[in-house]
C-alpha positions in Angstrom: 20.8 117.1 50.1 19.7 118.8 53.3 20.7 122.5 53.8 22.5 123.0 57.3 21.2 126.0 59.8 22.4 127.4 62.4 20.5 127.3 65.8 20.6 130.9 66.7 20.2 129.8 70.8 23.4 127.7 70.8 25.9 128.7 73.8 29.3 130.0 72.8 31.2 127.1 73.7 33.6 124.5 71.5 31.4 122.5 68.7 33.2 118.9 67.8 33.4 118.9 63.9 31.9 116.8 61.6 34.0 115.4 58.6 31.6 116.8 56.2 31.9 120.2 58.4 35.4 120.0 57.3 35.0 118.7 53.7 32.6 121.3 53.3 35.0 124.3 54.7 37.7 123.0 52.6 35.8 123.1 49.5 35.4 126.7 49.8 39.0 127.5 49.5 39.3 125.3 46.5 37.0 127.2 44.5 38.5 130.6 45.6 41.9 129.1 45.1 40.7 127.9 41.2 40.3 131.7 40.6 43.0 133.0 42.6 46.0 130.1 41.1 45.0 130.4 37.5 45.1 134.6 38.2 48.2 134.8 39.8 50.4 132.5 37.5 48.7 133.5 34.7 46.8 137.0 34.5 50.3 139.1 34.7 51.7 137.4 31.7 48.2 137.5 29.8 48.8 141.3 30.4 51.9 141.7 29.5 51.9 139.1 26.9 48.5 139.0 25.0 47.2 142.1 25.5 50.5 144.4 25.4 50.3 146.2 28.5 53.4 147.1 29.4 54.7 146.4 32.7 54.8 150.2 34.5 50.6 150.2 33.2 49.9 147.2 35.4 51.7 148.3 38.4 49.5 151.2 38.7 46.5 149.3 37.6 47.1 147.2 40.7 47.9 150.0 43.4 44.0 151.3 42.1 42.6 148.2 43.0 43.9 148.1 46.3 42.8 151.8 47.2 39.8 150.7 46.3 39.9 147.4 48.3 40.9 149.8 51.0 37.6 151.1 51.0 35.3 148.5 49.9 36.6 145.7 52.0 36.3 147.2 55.9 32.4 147.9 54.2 31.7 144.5 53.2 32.9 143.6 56.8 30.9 145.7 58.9 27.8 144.7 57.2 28.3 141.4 58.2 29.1 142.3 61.6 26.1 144.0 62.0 23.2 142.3 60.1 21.2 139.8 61.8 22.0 136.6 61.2 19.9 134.3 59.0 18.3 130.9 59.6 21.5 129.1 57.7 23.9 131.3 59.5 25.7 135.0 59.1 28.2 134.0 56.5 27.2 131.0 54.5 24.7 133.1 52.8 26.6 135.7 51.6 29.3 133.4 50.1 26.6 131.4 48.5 25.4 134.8 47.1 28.9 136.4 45.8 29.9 133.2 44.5 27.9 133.7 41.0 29.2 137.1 40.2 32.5 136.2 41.4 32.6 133.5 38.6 31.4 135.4 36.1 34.1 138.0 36.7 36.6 135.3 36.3 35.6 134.7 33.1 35.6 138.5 31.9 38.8 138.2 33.4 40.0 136.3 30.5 37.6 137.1 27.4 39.7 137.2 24.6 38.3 140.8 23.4 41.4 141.5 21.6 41.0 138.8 19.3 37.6 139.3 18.7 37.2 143.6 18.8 40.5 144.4 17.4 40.8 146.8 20.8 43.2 149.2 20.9 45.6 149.6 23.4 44.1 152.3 25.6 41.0 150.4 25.1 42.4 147.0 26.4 43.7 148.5 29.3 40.2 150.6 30.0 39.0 146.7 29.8 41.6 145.4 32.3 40.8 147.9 34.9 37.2 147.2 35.1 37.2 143.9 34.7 40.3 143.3 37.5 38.3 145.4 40.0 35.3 144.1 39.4 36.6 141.0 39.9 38.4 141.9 43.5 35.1 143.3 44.6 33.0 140.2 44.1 36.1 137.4 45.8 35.8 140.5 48.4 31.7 139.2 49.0 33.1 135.7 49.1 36.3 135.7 50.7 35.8 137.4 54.0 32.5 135.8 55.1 34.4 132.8 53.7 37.3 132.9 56.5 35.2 134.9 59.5 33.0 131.4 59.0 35.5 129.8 61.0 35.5 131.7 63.7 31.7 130.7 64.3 32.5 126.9 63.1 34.0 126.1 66.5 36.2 127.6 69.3 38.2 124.4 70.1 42.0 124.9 69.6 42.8 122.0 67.6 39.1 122.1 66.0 40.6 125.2 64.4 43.7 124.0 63.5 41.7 121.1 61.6 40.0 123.6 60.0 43.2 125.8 58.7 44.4 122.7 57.5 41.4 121.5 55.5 41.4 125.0 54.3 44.9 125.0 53.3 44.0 121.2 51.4 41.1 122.7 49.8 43.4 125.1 48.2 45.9 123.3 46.9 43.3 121.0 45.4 42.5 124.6 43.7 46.0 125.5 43.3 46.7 122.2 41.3 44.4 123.2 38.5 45.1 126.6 37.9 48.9 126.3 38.2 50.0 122.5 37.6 47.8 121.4 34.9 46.9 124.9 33.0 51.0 125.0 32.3 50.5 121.7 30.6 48.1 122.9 28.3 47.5 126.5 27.6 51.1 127.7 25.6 51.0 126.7 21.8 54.5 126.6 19.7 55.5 129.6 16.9 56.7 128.6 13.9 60.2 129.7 15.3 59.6 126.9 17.6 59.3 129.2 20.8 56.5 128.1 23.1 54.2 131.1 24.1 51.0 131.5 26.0 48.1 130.9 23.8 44.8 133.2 24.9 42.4 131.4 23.2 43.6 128.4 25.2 43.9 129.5 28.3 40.0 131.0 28.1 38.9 127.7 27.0 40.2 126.3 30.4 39.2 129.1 32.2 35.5 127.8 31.0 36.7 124.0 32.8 37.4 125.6 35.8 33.8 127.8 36.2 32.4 124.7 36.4 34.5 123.3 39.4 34.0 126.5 40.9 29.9 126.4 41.1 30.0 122.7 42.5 32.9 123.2 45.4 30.7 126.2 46.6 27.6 124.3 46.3 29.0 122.3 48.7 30.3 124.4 50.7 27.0 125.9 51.3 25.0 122.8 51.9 27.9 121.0 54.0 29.3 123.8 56.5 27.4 124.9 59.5 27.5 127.9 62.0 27.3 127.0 65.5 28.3 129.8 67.9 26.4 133.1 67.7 28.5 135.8 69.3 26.3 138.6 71.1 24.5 141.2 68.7 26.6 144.3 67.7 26.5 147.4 70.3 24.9 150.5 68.5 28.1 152.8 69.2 30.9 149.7 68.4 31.1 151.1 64.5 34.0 150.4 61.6 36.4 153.2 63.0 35.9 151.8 66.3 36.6 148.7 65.6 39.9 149.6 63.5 41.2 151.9 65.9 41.1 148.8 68.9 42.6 146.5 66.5 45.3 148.6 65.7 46.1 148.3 69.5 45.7 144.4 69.5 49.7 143.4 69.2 49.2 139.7 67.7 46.4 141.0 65.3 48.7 143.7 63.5 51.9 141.3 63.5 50.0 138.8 61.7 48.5 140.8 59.8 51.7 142.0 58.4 53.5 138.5 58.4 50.4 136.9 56.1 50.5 140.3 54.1 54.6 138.8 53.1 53.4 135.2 53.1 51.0 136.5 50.3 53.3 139.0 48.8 55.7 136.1 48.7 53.7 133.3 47.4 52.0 135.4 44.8 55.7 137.2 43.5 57.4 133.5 42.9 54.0 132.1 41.4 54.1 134.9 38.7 58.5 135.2 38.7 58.6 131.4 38.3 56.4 131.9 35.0 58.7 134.3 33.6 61.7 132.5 35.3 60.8 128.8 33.3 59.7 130.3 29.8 62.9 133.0 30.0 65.8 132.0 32.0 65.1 128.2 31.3 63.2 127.9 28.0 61.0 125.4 30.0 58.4 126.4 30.5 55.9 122.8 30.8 58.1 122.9 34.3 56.2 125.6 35.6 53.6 122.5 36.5 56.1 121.1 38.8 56.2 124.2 40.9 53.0 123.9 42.9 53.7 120.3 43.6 57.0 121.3 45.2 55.1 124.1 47.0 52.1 121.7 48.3 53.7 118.0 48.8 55.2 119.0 51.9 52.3 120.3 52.9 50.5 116.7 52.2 53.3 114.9 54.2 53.2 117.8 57.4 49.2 117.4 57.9 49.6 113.7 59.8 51.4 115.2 62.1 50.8 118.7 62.3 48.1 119.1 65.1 50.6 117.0 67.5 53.6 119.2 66.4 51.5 122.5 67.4 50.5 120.6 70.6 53.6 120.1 71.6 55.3 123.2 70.0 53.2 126.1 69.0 51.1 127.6 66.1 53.9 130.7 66.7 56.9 128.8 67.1 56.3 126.2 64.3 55.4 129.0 61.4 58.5 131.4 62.8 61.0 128.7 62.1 59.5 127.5 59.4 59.7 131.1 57.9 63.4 130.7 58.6 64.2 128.0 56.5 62.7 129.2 53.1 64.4 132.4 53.8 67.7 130.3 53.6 67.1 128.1 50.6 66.1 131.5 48.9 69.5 132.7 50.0 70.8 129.9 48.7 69.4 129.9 45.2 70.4 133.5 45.2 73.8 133.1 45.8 74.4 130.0 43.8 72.5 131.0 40.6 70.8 127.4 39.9 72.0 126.3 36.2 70.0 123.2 36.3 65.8 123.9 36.3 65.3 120.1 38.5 68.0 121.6 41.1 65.8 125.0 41.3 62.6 122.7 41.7 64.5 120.8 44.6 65.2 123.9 46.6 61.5 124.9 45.9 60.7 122.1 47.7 62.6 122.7 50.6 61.5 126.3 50.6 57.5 124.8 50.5 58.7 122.7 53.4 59.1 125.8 55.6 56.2 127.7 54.4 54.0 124.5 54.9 53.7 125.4 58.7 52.5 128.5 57.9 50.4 128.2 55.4 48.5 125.4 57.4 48.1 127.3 60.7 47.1 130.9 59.5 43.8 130.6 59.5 43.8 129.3 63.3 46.1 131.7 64.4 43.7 134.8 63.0 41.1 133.0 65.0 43.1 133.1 68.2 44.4 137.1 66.9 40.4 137.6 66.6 39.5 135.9 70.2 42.3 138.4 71.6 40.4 141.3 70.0 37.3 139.7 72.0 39.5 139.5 75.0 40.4 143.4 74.9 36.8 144.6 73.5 34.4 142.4 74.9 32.6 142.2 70.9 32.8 139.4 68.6 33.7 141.5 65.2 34.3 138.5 62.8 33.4 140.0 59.8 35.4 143.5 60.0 38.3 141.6 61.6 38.9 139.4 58.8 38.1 142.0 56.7 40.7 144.5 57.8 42.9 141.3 58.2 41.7 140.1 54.3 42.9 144.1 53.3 46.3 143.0 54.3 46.2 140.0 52.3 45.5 141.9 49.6 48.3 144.3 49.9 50.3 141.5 49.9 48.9 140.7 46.3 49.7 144.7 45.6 53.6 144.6 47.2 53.7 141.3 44.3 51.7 142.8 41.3 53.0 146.5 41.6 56.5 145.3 43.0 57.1 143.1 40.5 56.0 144.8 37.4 57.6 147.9 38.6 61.7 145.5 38.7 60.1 143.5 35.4 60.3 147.0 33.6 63.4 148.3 35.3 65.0 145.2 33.5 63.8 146.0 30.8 61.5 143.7 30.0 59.7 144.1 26.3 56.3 143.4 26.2 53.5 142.9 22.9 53.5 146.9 22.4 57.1 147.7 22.1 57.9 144.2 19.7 58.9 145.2 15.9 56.1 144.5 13.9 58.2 142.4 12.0 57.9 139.6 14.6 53.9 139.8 15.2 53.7 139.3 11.4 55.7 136.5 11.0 53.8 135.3 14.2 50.4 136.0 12.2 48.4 135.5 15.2 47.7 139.1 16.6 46.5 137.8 20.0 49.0 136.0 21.0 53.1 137.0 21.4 56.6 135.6 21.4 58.9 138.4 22.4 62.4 137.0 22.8 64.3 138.7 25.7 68.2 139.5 26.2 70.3 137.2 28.3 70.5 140.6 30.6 66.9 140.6 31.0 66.7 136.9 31.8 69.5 137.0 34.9 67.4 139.7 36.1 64.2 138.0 36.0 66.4 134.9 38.0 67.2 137.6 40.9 64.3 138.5 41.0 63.0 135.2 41.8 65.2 134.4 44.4 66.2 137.8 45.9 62.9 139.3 46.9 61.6 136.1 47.9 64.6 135.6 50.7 64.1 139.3 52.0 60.1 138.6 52.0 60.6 135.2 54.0 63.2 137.0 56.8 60.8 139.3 57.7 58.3 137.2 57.7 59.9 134.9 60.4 61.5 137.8 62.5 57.8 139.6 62.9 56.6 136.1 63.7 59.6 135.0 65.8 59.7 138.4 67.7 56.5 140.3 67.1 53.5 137.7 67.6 53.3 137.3 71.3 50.6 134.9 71.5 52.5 131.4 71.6 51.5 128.3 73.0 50.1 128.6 76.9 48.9 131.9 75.8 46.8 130.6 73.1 45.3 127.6 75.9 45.1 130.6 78.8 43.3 132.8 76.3 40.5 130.3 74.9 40.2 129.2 78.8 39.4 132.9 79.8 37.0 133.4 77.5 35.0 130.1 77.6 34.9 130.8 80.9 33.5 134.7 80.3 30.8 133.7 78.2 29.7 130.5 80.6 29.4 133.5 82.8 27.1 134.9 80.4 24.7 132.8 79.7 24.5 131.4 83.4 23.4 135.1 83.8 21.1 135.1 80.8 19.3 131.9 81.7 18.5 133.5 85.6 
């Protein structure tokens, strides 16, 4: 197959997509999203569960990684900003690149060491922290030239859209694997007859989905293309520069924020609903179901999405959206769901309000990014949606630390602090079945459903009330600066 390039002489202006632009583009979320489903529904458990970390240990493990991301990810985005674009493009190379350690992270991720070293505790954690941050370093090289690739795919309002949408597709065809068919087959039953999460297992299919990852970033690479080449960097326009004027750019900071809770969110009930099935419910195959809830509305939306946004709003559509999972949280809160089937129906309903959000995001950073053009006069993809990726990750760290920090006020019991009694009768020292009170159960149901609701409300408040970029904006501001940079390049070609 053909590698695309990018003509470095093309004018700024809107490029019509081609469907293997798109496929391509979504293809790149799927393999992120293979690594990022199977880690978020699974790695927190594996923690707590396989290795005996307790809870408090992985809070703080988490906040480190994100002090670090603090650092590491506005880097990785000013070097794209400012290094000269390639023949193939400024950011398809680098995810190409980052894609192969990424992988291999993944799978060091899940190495069953403590089966096969005999590690101690102290040592197992030593291992988590290097291996978890050394994994959020590499999807760092990947993910940010990943999403500042759209900026450069095409300016065209509802081009972009398509693309947030493919994006959003791509990842739930990633999100299907790691978190509705990995339920299915990675927890093994104890003698007792409890069902627990089998390490051994879940590495084994960790190995399965390595190898969807290298082919949906093959091609990615070979399918995408880069078509509009913003002006070269000015010498004095550095990293603080740049964060200081997006700091002042209103829609930029609101989303940020907002996605930061959409993540936070997402990520808390992925992990919660884990703990929630095997606990509260003793079901824990059901945790398939969960995804499919989350990402069917999204299937049925996408027909009729770009129309709705036409007519509507990016804004409007993904504040009320917000609105309604907030309420079916509420709901759930309130009523304490005995039935596991009812709790998958209001998941449903709660997917069908995040659905508009989660399609349009990735547009509505580009039109947060073309405002930062509109107040600078520089294209900064790469530290944008770096400094905008940050946030994302913070939302991972309000879910990983927030939640493990209310998993040990609870008082759940991890590996470490079962009676020995139990891991012998188990006889498999890597894996665990640690039965919980019924107090520790209700707790794990609130906090599925509580934090979730206060999460969502904020969410569509900052949305509702804070993003000021809503529809005629969004059409005046793409108008203004296609008009700007025709400007430009009449002057350039005088």
């Amino acid at each position: 197959m053909q590698e695309a390039t990018v003509d470095t002489k093309a004018p700024a202006k809107a490029q019509k997509l081609t469907a293997s632009n798109i496929i391509g583009y979504a293809l790149g979320d799927t393999g992120g999203v293979l690594a990022f489903g199977v880690i978020s529904t699974f790695l927190n458990m594996y923690y707590t569960d396989v290795f005996g970390i307790n809870a408090a240990q992985i809070a703080i493990l988490f906040l480190v990684a994100r002090v670090w991301d603090a650092i590491n990810d506005p880097i990785m985005g000013g070097v794209l900003d400012r290094l000269k674009p390639r023949k193939t493009g400024r950011f398809r190379p680098w995810i190409y690149f980052f894609s192969f350690p990424m992988i291999i992270s993944l799978i060091c991720l899940f190495l069953p060491v403590n089966d096969w070293f005999n590690m101690s505790s102290n040592q197992l954690l030593i291992y988590a922290y290097i291996t978890y941050i050394f994994y959020g370093m590499m999807y760092t090289g990947v993910n940010i030239p990943y999403g500042s690739m759209a900026t450069v795919m095409t300016t065209d309002i509802k081009e972009r859209s398509t693309l947030s949408m493919a994006r959003t597709f791509g990842a739930g065809i990633g999100q299907l694997a790691g978190s509705v068919i990995l339920p299915m087959v990675v927890y093994s039953v104890a003698s007792s007859g409890a069902k627990y999460l089998d390490g051994h297992k879940l590495f084994f299919a960790i190995l399965v989905i390595v190898g969807l990852q290298i082919i949906a970033y093959q091609l990615n690479y070979r399918l995408t293309k880069e078509t509009v080449i913003p002006e070269a960097k000015k010498k004095d326009a550095s990293i603080g520069t740049t964060l200081k004027s997006l700091l002042k750019n209103r829609p930029f900071v609101t989303l940020s924020l907002a996605s930061m809770l959409l993540i936070a969110g997402n990520m808390f009930t992925n992990t919660a609903n884990g703990y929630l099935f095997k606990n509260f419910y003793n079901t824990p195959g059901l945790q398939a179901l969960v995804p499919i809830a989350t990402y069917l509305p999204m299937a049925l939306v996408i027909p009729f999405l770009n129309k709705l946004v036409l007519k509507f709003g990016k804004k409007e559509l993904c504040g009320f959206g917000a609105f309604i999972s907030a309420a079916a949280y509420l709901v759930m809160y309130i009523w304490r769901i005995p039935n596991p089937y009812i709790f998958l129906v209001f998941l449903l309903i709660t997917g069908i309000g995040l659905s508009f959000f989660t399609m349009e995001v990735w547009a509505i950073v580009s039109d947060a990014i073309d405002y930062q053009d509109k107040l600078t006069g520089r294209r900064e993809e790469g530290t944008s949606y770096a400094i905008f990726s940050f946030f994302r990750k913070m939302g991972q760290t309000v879910a990983g630390v927030g939640f493990n920090a209310l998993l040990a006020y609870i008082g759940y019991v991890s590996v470490n602090n079962e009676s020995l009694t139990v891991v012998e009768a188990l006889n498999k020292p890597f894996f665990s079945n640690v039965v919980q009170t019924t107090d520790v159960n209700n707790g794990i149901y609130t906090l599925a459903t509580l934090v979730p609701f206060i999460m969502y409300l904020i969410m569509a408040l900052l949305m509702q009330f804070g993003y000021n970029i809503g529809r005629d904006d969004a059409i005046a501001l793409k108008n203004e600066l296609e008009e700007r940079n025709a400007k430009r390049d009449e002057a350039k070609s005088e």
